[in-house]
N, C-alpha and C positions, 0 to 999 in steps of 0.2 A: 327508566328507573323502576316502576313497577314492576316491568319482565322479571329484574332477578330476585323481584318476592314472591314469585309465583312458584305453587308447590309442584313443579316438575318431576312428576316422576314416572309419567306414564304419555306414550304422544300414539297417537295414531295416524296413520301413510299409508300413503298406498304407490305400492312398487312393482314395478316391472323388468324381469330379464330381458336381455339382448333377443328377438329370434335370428336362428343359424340362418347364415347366410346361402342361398340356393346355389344347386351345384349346376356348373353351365353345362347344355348341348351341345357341341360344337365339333366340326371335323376340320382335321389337318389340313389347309388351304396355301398352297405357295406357286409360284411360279414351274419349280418343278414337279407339284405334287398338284394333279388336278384333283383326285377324289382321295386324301387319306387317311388314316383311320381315323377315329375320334380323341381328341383332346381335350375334351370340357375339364376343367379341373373342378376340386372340389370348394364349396362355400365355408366362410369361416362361420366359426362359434360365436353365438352371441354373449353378450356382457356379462358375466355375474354381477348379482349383488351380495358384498360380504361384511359380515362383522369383525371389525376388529378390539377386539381389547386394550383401553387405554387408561393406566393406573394412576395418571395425573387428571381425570376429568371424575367429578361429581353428579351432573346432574344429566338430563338430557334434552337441557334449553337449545343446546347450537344443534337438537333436531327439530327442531319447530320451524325454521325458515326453509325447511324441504317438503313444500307441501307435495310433491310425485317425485317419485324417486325413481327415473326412465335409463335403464344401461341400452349401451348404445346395442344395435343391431350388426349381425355380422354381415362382412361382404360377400358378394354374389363371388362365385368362382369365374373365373374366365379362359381364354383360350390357352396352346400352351400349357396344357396342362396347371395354369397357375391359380393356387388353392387362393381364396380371398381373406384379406384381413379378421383378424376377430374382432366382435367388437368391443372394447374399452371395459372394464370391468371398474365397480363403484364400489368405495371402500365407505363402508360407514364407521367410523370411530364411537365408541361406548365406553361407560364407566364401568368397572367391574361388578356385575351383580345383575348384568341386563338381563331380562329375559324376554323373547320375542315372540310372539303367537301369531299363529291365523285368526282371523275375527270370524270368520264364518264357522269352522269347527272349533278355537278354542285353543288347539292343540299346540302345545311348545313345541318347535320349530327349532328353537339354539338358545343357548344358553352361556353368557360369559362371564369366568370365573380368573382368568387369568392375564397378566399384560401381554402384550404383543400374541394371548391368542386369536388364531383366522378363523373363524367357519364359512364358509360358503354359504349364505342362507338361502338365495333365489338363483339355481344353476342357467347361465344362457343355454339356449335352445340349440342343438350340435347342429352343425353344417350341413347341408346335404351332400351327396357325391355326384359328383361331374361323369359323364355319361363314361369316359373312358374305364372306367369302373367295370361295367358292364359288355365290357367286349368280350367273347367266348370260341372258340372254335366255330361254333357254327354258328355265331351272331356278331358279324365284324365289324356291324353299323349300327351300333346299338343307338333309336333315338330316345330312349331313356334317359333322366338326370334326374338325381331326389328334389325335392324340394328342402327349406330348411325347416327344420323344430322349431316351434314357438316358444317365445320364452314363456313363463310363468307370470300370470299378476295376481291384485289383488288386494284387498285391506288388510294391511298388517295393525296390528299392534305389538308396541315397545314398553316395558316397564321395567323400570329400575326398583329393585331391593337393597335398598343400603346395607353393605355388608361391614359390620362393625361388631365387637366383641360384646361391647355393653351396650345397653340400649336404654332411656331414660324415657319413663314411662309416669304423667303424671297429668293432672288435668291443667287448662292452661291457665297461666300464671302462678304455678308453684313454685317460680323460682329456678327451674331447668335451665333457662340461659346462663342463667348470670354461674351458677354451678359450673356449665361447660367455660366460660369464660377465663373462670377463677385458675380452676384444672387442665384447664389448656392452652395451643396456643390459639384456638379458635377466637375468633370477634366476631359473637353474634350479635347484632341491632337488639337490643332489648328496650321495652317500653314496658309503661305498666297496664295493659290492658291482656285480656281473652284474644287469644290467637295472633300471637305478635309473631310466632316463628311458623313460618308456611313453606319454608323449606329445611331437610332433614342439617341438621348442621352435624358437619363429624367435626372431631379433633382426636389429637393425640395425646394422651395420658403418660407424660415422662416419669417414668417410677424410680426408682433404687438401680443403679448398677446400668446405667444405659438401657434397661430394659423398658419399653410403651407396652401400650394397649391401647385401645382405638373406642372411642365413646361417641354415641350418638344421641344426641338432642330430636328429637321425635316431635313434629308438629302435634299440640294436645289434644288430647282425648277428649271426649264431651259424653254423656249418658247416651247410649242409642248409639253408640258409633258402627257397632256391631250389624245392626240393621239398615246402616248406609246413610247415617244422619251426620250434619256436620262435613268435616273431609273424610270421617268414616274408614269405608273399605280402604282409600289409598293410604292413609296413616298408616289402620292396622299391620299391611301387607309389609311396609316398614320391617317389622320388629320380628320377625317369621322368622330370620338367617340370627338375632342376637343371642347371645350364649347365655347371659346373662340380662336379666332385667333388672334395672333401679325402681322402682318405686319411690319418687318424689311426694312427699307429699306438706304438707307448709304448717309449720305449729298451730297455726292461726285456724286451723279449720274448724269449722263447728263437730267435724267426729270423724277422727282420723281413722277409725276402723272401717263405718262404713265409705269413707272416700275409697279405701284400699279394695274393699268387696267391691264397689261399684267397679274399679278400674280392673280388679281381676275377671270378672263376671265378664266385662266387655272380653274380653281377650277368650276366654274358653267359650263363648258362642261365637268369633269370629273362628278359632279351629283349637277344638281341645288342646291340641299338642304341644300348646302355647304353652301350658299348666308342666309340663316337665321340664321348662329353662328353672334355673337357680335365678329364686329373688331373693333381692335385699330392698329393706323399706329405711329410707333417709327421711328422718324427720326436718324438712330445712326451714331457716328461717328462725332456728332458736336460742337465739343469742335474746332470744325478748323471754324464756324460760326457766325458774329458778329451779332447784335441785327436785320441791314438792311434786312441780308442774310437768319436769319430765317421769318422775315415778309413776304418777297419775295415767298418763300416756302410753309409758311401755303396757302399765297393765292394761289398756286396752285393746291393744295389737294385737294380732295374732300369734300364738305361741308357735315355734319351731320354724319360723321365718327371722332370720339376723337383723334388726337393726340398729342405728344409731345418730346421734344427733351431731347434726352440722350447722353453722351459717356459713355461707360466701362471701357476708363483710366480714365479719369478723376471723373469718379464715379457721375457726375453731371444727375442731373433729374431721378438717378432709385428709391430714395423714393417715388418718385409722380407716378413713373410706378407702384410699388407694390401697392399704394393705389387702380390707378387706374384698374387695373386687378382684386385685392380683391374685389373692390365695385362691379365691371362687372358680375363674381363670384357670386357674394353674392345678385346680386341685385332682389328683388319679382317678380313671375313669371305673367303674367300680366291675370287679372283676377282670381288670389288665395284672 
């Protein structure tokens, strides 16, 4: 039961390709052939391992019971010229948004953005060639045969970036769940304490006219998350692909402006470029506010950011939220 509260979104493996199978030695041997030429065939290819793309999975728990991830090796060639088996190639299935690195350089490796896309992430090692290869005019007993390529190893790492349109950004227990719950058809576990949601929860937002949009509930922010306190860097990395940010923040706070500076501040020292999504700040939780107490409020907000006031019991103000997010969504890119 605890596995699928755990905040999956990054696993670390270590994989290895197939090596090619070695290419055989051998001469043509038969009753009527005492010395004939050579026939080694060649060795098969070893395994790939590859990513595939798959639009019905979320997280990436069903890669955690893969502690090595070994593709088979290929077969040796034999006489006969007969080339050997490849070996077995490993398909890894992922959620859209993976991204795969080398842990020792760093460097992305593949990246999947689409269902049923393949990459190839770890090529098996080619075959060697079987000595008949090398037969020449003037070398007709070649005792030459390659050997096979090795495959590739190594520690990988896997991270998932949830890819959703809006991204719900708030410290925890503003009320996020219960908002995704209300708005969608998601059913997130909500309790009333600090870090109830430890895994990204998406849903789907049914708007007007058949049209969705896709909203993500964001394990909370805490101060310092920027500098790797808390779940930190893996949250933040979350919200990097969202078009939009919500800014959650709960009437009830002791000062709704700096809750907002605090949670913006985290987000442009984790990577400026955070600061160029379109935010909206949802005051939630204001069904306990009378007309004074929101006037009070707006003017402490920041000007030239949209918000508005919502509760999830009361179900008040979330048609004007889904407009407003649609239109944010929807709105022309400036200079098209």
């Amino acid at each position: 039961m605890s596995e699928k509260n755990n905040f999956i979104d990054y696993i670390r493996i270590f994989c290895r390709s197939g090596h090619g199978g070695a290419g055989a030695k051998h001469f043509m041997r038969n009753k009527l052939t005492a010395k004939g030429g050579p026939d080694g065939g060649d060795g098969g290819r070893g395994g790939h391992i590859i990513l595939r793309g798959n639009s019905q999975m979320w997280t990436l728990l069903h890669l955690r019971y893969f502690k090595n991830v070994l593709a088979e090796n290929g077969e040796g060639g034999s006489k006969n010229n007969c080339t050997g088996h490849d070996g077995k190639d490993i398909v890894l299935e992922v959620p859209l948004g993976t991204v795969a690195r080398d842990e020792e350089t760093g460097k992305i490796e593949a990246e999947i953005l689409e269902d049923g896309q393949e990459i190839i992430w770890m090529k098996g090692g080619r075959g060697g060639l079987g000595n008949s290869n090398f037969a020449t005019p003037t070398n007709q007993v070649p005792e030459h045969a390659q050997p096979g390529e090795p495959g590739v190893e190594g520690w990988k790492n896997i991270e998932l970036k949830v890819l959703a349109d809006v991204g719900l950004v708030g410290f925890p227990n503003a009320g996020k769940s219960t908002l995704l719950s209300v708005i969608t058809a998601a059913k997130p576990k909500i309790a009333n304490y600090a870090f109830t949601t430890l895994t990204p929860q998406l849903g789907m937002v049914a708007y007007r006219d058949s049209k969705s949009f896709c909203i993500a509930d964001l394990p909370g922010i805490i101060e310092g998350a920027a500098e790797g306190k808390g779940l930190g860097h893996r949250f933040l990395r979350h919200i990097e692909r969202n078009a939009v940010l919500l800014f959650l923040i709960p009437a009830d706070s002791a000062d709704h402006r700096k809750e907002f500076e605090i949670l913006r501040n985290e987000l442009e020292q984790y990577n400026p470029e955070m600061l160029q999504k379109d935010f909206i700040i949802a005051i939630s939780k204001s069904d306990m506010l009378d007309d004074e107490l929101k006037e009070a409020i707006s003017k402490e907000l920041p000007k030239g950011i949209p918000h508005l006031f919502i509760s999830s019991v009361t179900q008040t103000g979330l048609t004007a939220l889904k407009d407003l997010l649609w239109e944010t969504l929807n709105k022309p890119v400036a200079g098209n």
